[in-house]
N, C-alpha and C positions, 0 to 999 in steps of 0.2 A: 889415317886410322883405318884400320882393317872395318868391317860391316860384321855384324853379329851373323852370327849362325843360323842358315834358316831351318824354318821349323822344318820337319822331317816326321809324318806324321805314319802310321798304317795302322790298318784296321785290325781289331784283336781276332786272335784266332780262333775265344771258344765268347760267345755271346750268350749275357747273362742277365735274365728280364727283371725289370724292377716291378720289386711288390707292392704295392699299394699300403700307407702304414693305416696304423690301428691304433687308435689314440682312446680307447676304451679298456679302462683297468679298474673301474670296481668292483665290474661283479665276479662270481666266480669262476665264469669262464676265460675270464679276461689273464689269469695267470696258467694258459694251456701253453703247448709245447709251442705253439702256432704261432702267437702272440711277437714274438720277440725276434723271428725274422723279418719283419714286415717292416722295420725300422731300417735299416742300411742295404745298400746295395753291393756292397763289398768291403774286405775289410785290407787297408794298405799298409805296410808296413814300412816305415820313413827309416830307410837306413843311410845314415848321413856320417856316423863314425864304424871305420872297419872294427874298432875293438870290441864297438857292441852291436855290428850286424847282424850276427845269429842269435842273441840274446834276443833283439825286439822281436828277431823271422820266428824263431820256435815261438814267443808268448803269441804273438798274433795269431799263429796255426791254432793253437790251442783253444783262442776265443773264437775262431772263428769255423772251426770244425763245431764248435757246439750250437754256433747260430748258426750253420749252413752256410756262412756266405764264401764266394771266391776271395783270395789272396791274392794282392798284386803290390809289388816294389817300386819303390820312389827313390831317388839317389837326387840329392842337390851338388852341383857343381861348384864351389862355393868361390866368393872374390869379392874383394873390395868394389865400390861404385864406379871407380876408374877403370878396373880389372874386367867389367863384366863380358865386354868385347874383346875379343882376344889382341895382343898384339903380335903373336909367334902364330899363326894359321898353326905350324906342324906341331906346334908344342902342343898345343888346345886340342889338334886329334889325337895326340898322344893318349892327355889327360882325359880325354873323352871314352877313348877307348879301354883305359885302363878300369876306366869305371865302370865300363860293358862287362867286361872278364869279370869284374868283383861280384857284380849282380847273379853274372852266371855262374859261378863259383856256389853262390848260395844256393842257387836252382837245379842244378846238374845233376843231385841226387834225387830231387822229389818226384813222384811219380802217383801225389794225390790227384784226382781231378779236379778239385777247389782249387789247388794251386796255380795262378797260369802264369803264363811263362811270358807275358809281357815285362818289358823294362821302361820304365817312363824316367827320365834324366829331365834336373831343370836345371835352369843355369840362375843364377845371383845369390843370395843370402838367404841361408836355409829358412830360417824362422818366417819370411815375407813372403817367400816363394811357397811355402807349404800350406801357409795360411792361404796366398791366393789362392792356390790351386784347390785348397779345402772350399772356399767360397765359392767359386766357379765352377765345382762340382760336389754339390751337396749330397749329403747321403752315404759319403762313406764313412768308417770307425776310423781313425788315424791313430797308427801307432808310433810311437817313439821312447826314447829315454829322458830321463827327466831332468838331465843333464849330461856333461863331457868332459871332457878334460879339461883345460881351464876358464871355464864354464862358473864354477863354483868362485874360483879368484876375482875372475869379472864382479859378480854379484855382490860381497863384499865393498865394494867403490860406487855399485849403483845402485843403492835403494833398492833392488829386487829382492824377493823372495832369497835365502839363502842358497836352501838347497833345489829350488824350480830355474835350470837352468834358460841360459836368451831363446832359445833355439821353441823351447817347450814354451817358455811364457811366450814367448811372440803369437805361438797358436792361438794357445789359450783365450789372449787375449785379442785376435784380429779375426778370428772366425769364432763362431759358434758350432765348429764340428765336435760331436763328441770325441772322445781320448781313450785311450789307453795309454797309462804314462807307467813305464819301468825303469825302476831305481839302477843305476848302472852296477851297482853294487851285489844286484840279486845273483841266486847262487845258478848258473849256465848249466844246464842238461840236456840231454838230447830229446828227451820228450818230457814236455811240460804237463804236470800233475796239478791239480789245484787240490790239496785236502778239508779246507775250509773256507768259508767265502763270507764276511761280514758285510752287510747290508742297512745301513744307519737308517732312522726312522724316525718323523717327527708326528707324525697322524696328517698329513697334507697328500693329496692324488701326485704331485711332482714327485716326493720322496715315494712313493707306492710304485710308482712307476717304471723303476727299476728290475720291478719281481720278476720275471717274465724272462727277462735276461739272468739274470739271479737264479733261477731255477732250472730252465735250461744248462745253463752253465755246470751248474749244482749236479745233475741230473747224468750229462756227460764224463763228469767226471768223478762220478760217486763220493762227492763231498757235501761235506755238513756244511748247511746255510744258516746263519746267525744273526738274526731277526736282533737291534740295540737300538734302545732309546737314550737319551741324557735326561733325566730331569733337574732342569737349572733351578738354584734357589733362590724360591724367592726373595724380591728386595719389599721390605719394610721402612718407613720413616718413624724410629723412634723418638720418644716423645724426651725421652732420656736414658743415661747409660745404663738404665737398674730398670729397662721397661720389661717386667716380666708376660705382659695380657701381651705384648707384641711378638716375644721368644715363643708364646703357647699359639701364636697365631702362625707364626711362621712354621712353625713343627707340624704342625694342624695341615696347613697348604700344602707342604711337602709330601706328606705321607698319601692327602688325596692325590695328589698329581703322580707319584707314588704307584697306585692301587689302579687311577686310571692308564698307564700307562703299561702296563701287565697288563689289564683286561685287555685293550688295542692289541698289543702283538700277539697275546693267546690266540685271538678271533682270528689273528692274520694267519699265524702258526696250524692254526687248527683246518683253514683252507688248501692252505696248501699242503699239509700231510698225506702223506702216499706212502706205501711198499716199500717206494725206491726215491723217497726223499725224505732225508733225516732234517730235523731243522729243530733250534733252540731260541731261546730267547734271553734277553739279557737286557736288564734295567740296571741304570747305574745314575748316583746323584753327582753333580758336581757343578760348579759356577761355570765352566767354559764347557761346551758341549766337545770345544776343536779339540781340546787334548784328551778329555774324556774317552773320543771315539779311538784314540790313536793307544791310552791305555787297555783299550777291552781290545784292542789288535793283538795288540803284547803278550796279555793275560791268556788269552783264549788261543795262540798259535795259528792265526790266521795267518793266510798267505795272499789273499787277494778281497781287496775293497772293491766295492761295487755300488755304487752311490749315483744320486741325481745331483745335476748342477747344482739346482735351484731346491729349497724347502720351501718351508710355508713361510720364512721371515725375508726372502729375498723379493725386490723389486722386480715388475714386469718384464722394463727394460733392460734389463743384464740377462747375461746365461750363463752367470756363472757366481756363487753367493760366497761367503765369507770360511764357512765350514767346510767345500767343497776346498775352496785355494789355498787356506790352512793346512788340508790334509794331501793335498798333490803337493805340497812344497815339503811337508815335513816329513810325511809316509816315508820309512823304509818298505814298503811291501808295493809289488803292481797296484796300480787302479782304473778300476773302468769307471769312466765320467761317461755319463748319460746326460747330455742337455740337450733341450728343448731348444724351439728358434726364439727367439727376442721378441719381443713386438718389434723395436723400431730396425733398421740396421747397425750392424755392426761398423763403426766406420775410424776404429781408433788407427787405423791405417791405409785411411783410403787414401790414395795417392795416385798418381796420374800413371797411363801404362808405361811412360817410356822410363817412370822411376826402377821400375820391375825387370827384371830380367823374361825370358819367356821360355814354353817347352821347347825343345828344340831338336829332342829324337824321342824315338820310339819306336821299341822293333819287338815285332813276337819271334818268338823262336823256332817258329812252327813254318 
């Protein structure tokens, strides 16, 4: 049996200092422009299918010219657990190589400075390796698509999410790195617009937490940001079918929950107003907040969600809640997922290193 590939490491060619983050967002200064770099140190763009490599490379630029951060590309080499060591030495540099050209194919044209022209290659099963890699270096936004080819047929036989492809859920679910996940289905341009930018809200600092990036965002690319609540209704125990005092109670709870939920976004809405930042509000009732948020997407012709893992009804130990995985699986539009760390670790795939495949090149261009 051939020996895996050794790693093949070099140092990048432009060096890029990490900022110290800012976990301070109530007051008012806390949604400045300043705010929302201080969270990632780069933002990478996981291109794993050629069909949709330029699709995730342009959104990534997109999000990531507005935060300032550098852009850098991940390519997995992908194979079966038997497959992960090569058995052809010259095939595997073939494949290796080919995967060099693809990366540089996508670089060849850009001449941003946030762009660099590192190429980071891993070898084994994209969704494990991405997550490792997310784990073992924390701090960056990960991008990807939210599925693939057949991606979607898989899902169907495995209890997964329908439309949140293996590759995506693996992330999701084996690291705590925030996301940016695009529908492969989105419409491919050469330079990414965002015109609206929905931003779900429940009155909790986790859901708040977002703005900063939400407005920046907003801000770059002169789109309207839309501040939406759900208010869910409430549940009553009727005493019976004809219980009128409990229909006049329910009505009653509603309208307060209602009234308070407009006064909340106003106060948010009215912080953050500017010049050069349009922003609306949008209260809407309904039993399930997940489809709710996904209707005011539709309604309102947004093109990018912008949400926290976590609200106020998610558990400490996750980084990721119900409302958040509902709307990455079912969203036709981009999403930037903003999660926090966990309290405990994440260990739905902790597994031994020799399970894992490892890096195994990396070359600047420079």
């Amino acid at each position: 049996m051939q020996s895996k590939p050794s790693t093949i490491e070099q140092p990048s060619a432009t060096t890029v200092p990490k900022l110290k983050p800012n976990t301070a967002f109530k007051s008012r200064s806390a949604y400045s422009d300043g705010a929302a770099a201080t969270r990632f140190s780069s933002a990478v763009a996981c291109i794993n299918n050629v069909r949709h490599g330029s699709l995730v490379f342009q959104h990534t630029k997109a999000i990531a010219s507005s935060l300032d951060l550098p852009v850098k590309l991940i390519h997995v080499m992908q194979g079966a657990a038997s497959e992960i060591c090569p058995s052809d030495p010259i095939e595997w540099q073939i494949k290796q190589r080919e995967a060099q050209d693809y990366l540089s194919r996508i670089l060849e044209t850009e001449h941003e400075p946030l762009v660099l022209k590192d190429r980071l290659l891993l070898n084994g099963h994209s969704g494990e390796e991405i997550a490792r890699w997310a784990r073992e270096n924390s701090g960056n936004l990960m991008a990807m698509t939210t599925r693939s080819g057949m991606e979607k047929f898989d899902n169907l036989h495995s209890g997964r999410d329908l439309t949140l492809g293996r590759t995506a859920q693996t992330v999701l679910d084996g690291s705590s790195a925030s996301l940016l996940l695009i529908p492969p289905e989105t419409v491919e341009t050469d330079v990414v617009r965002y015109r609206r930018l929905l931003v779900p809200l429940d009155g909790s600092c986790r859901a708040e937490s977002v703005l900063p990036f939400a407005v920046r965002i907003a801000r770059k690319h002169g789109a309207e940001l839309i501040l939406a609540h759900i208010v869910s209704a409430p549940e009553v125990v009727a005493a019976g079918l004809d219980d009128r005092e409990a229909t006049r109670l329910v009505s009653k709870f509603r309208q307060f929950n209602q009234q308070n939920a407009r006064t909340y976004l106003n106060r948010l809405q009215s912080r953050l107003s500017s010049g050069d930042l349009n922003t609306k509000v949008v209260v809407e009732s309904g039993r399930d907040a997940r489809d709710g948020l996904l209707k005011i997407a539709d309604q309102q012709d947004v093109d990018l969600f912008v949400l926290s893992g976590r609200g106020k009804g998610a558990m400490n130990d996750i980084c990721c809640g119900s409302v958040a995985r509902h709307i990455a699986a079912n969203s036709r539009l981009p999403l930037l997922l903003i999660r926090q760390q966990p309290v405990g670790p994440v260990d739905q795939f902790k597994k031994s290193e020799q399970q894992y495949g490892t890096i195994f090149f990396r070359e600047s261009a420079h």
